[in-house]
N, C-alpha and C positions, 0 to 999 in steps of 0.2 A: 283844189279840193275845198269842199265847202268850210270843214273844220278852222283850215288854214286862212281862209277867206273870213271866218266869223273871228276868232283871234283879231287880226288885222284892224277891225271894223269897230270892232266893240272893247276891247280893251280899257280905250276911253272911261269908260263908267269904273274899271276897278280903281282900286286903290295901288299905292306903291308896294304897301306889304302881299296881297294881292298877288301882283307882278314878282314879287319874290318867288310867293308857293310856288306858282306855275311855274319858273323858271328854275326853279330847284325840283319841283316833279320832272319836267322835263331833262334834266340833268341826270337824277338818278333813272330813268326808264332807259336815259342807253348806256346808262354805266354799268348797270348791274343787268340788262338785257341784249345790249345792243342795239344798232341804228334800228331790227327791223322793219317793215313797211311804215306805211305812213298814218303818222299820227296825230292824235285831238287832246284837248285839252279842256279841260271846264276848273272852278272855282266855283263853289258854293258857301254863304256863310251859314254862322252858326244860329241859333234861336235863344232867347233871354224873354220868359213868359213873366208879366207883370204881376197879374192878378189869375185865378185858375187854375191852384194844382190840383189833378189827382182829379179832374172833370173829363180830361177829352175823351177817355174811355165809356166813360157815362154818362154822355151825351151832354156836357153841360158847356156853357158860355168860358170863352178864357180871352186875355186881350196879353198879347205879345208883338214882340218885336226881331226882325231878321238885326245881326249886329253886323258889324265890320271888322268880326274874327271869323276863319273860315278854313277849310278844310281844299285843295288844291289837286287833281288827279292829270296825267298825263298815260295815253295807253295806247298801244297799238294793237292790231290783232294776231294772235299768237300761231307763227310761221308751222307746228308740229301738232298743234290741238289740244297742248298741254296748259295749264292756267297758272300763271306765276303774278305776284306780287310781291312788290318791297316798301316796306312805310318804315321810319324811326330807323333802318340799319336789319331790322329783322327781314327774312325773307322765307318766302314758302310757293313751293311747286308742287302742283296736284295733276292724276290724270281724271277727278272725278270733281267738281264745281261745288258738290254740296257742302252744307254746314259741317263742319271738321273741328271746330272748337279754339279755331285760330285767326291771323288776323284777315286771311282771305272770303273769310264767311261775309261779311255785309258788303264787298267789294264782287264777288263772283256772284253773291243771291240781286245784286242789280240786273244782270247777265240772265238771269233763270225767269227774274219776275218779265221783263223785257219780252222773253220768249212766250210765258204764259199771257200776255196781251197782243199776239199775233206778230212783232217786229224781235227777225231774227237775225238775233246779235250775235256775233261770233267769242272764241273761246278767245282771251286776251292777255298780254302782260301787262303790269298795272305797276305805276310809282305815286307814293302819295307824298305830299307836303303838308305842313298846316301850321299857322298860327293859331288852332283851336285845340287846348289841352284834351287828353283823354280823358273820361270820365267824370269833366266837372261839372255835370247840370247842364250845359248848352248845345246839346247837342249833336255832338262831333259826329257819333257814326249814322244820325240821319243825313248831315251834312255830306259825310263821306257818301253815301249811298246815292245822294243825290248827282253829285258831282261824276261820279262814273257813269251814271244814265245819259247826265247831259250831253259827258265826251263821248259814248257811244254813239248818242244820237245825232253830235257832230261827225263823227267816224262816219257813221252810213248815210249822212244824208238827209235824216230824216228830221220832222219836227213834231210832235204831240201837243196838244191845248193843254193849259197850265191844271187841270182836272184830271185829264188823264195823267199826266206827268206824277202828281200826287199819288196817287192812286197807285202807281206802280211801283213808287218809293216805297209806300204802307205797305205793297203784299211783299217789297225784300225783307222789309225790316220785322212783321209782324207774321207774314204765315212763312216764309220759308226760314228764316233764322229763329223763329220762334215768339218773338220778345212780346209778349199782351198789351201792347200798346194801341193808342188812338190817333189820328188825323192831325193832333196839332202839330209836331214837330215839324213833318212836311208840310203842310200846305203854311204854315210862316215860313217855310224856306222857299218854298215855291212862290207865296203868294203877298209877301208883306210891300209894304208900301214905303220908297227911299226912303222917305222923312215922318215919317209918323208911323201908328200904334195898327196892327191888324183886329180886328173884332172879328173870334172866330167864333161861329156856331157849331159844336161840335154833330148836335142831333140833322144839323141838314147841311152841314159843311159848307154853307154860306159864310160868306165874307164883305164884310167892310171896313170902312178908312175911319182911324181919326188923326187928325197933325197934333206934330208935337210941336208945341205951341211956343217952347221956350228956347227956342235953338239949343245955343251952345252952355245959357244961363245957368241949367240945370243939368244934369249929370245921373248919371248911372254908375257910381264907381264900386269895380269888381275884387274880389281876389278870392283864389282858387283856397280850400280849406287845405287841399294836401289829401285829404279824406277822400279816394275814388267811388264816384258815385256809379254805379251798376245799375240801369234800368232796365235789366234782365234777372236780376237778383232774385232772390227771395223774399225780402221787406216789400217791394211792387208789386212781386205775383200773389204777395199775400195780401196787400190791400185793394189789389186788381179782382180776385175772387171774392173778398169780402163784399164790395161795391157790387157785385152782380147778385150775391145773395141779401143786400139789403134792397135795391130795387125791385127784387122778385117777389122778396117779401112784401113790398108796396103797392107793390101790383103794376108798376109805373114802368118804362121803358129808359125813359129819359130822367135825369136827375132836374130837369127846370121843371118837369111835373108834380114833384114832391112837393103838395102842401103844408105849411108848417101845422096846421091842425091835425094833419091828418098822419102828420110825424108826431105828435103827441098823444094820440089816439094810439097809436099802434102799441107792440108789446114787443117792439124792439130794446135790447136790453144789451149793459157791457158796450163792448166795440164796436157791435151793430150798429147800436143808437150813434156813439160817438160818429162813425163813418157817416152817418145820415144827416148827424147835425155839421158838420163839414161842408157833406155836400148841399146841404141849402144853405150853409153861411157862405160860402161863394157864390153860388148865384147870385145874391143880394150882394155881396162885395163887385161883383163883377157888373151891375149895373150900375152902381156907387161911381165905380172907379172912371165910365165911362162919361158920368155929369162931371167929374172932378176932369178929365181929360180936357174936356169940351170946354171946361168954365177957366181951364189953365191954373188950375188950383193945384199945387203941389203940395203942400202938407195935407190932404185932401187925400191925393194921390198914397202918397208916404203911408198915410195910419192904415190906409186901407191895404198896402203892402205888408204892412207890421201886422194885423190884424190876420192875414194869409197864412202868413209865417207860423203864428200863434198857434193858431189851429193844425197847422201840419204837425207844430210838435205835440202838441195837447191833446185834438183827435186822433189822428192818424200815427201818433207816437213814432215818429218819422228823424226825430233830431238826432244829433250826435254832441257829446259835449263841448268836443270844440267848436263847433258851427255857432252854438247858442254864448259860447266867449265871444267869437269875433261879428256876432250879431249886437249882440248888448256894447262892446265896444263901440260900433257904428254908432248905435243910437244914442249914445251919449254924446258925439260929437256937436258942438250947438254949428244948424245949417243942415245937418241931415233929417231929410221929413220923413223917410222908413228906410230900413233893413231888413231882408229875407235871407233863405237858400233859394236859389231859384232850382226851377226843375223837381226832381219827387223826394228829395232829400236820401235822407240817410248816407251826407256826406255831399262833396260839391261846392258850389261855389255860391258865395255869400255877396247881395250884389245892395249896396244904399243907393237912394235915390237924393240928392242932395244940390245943396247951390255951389254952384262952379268956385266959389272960393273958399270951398269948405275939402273942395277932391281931396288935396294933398293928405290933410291932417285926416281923414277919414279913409286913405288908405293905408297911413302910417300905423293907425291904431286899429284896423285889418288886423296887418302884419306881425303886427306884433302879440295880436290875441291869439293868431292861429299858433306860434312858436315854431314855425316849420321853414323852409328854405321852399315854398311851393309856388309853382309858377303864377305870377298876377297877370291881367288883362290889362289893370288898370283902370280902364273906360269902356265904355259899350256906347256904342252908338247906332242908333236906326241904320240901319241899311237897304237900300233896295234887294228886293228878293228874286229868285232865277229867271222869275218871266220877265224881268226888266234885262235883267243882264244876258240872259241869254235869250233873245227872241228868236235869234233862227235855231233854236234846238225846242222851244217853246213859244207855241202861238197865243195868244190872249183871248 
């Protein structure tokens, strides 16, 4: 079987935690379903966005990273036509695939979107693994979404170019589960590059490279707030509609259109304006970020991280108290160049950018700002993204 045969081949490139998921997904798929037929596997990581909140929807510039925390699925095709999954101990069986409000929704809408691009996947049982928390900014249930495409696609056979692959992620995650999101999450999951930065253009979903420059020197040290972040929520969908009534009002399509003149002209006002002045202060961060990438400049990097942050809490009034504790925590540490929430806030995970000998003591004082027992990462690291790991489920 090819599934079986891609396993074997490519493994190679995962990690050992990695090799856990999978082998704990595969664990629970016949414990709690049984041997049935024959089954695939994928792993997919999670996304950790540098510079670019609260743009991909808007057409605007974001530069991110796939990590090497990631989400784990193992599945076979379901011997009665009924659709069962198990994640975390909970489980749930349906005879009907749609959105139900539980955890088989972004797991079975892989299955639906699959069918609406002509390759017909069959009704499945599904076990998931992960070393990527729930709801903390990084992405887990694009991750998870992706990872069930890929093992289906190893299941039947088949492979899709890393565009379409995206593409099919966004219609699970966006039109059949509902969630008003844009293109970044997938295509860094899809499309990021092992050891360096992706530069996504959200308005033409073009991509490019830049390396990270400082190996192991510098750092990303993470810890989850305790705070689950929802980007299905309400706080999203209401900055998600706001951003398409200030655009509209602009006249513009894209947010990299939005003149600063022509945002001071207007008679945008309140939250409006705030939302507008947001989205042209990332633009301008996100071309910032990408001379400081290139020039290996990390306090460079850092302000313009902390500068992100700023504004999600200040425009987009996006923070939460403790986020903005174990923010200002970080950045007093001397060795950290910035501190964010990554992802759309309102809760999630608080990630500094810092010198590798500053990790410890800037995760310690994390920990201790959030006051909570909440699972940490620790490190994030560049990861290669699906089309590298998985080439025979995804052609380039």
């Amino acid at each position: 079987m090819t599934g079986f045969v891609a396993r074997r081949v490519f493994l190679a490139r995962w990690s050992l935690s990695d090799l856990a998921d999978v082998s704990a997904a595969s664990g629970a798929l016949a414990t709690t379903f049984g041997a049935g037929g024959e089954a695939a596997t994928a792993w997919a990581p999670g996304r950790c966005t540098l510079v670019g909140a609260h743009v991909d929807y808007a057409g605007g510039m974001a530069l991110c990273i796939a990590i090497d925390a990631g989400v784990a699925v193992a599945l076979h095709a379901s011997g009665d036509g009924r659709w069962r999954a198990v994640s975390a101990g909970r489980v749930v069986e349906r005879e009907d695939p749609a959105p139900a409000g539980d955890i088989g929704d972004r797991i079975f809408a892989a299955v639906l979107a699959l069918r609406d691009f002509g390759i017909a996947a069959p009704a499945c049982e599904v076990a998931v693994s992960a070393t990527l928390p729930e709801g903390a900014g990084l992405a887990s249930s694009a991750a998870l979404t992706c990872a069930v495409i890929a093992a289906l696609l190893r299941l039947m056979q088949q492979r899709v170019d890393a565009r379409r692959f995206a593409a099919i992620a966004l219609r699970a995650e966006r039109d059949i589960v509902g969630v008003p999101c844009g293109p970044l999450d997938q295509l860094a999951i899809v499309c990021a590059p092992e050891r360096g930065v992706l530069v996504l253009d959200c308005r033409t979903e073009s991509t490019s490279e830049i390396e990270w420059r400082w190996g192991d020197a510098v750092v990303l040290c993470a810890c989850d707030s305790g705070e689950q972040h929802d980007v299905g929520g309400a706080g999203y969908r209401e900055l998600r509609a706001r951003s398409d009534q200030v655009l509209a009002a602009l006249g513009v399509s894209s947010c990299q259109d939005i003149e600063p003149a022509a945002l001071r002209d207007s008679r945008l006002s309140g939250l409006d304006r705030r939302r507008a002045e947001h989205l042209v202060g990332e633009a301008a961060r996100t071309n910032e970020a990408i001379v400081a990438l290139r020039e290996g400049n990390p306090s460079a990097l850092g302000a313009l991280m902390s500068a992100s942050h700023d504004s999600l809490r200040e425009d987009l009034l996006a923070g939460t108290d403790r986020v903005e504790l174990m923010v200002g925590a970080a950045r007093r540490v001397p060795g950290v160049h910035g501190a964010y929430v990554v992802g759309a806030g309102f809760g999630g995970t608080v990630v500094a950018l810092c010198d590798a000998i500053a990790a410890d003591a800037c995760s310690s004082a994390m920990r201790a700002a959030a006051g909570v027992r909440a699972q940490s990462i620790e490190r994030l690291r560049p990861s290669a993204g699906l089309a590298k790991l998985a080439p025979d489920a995804i052609t380039s």
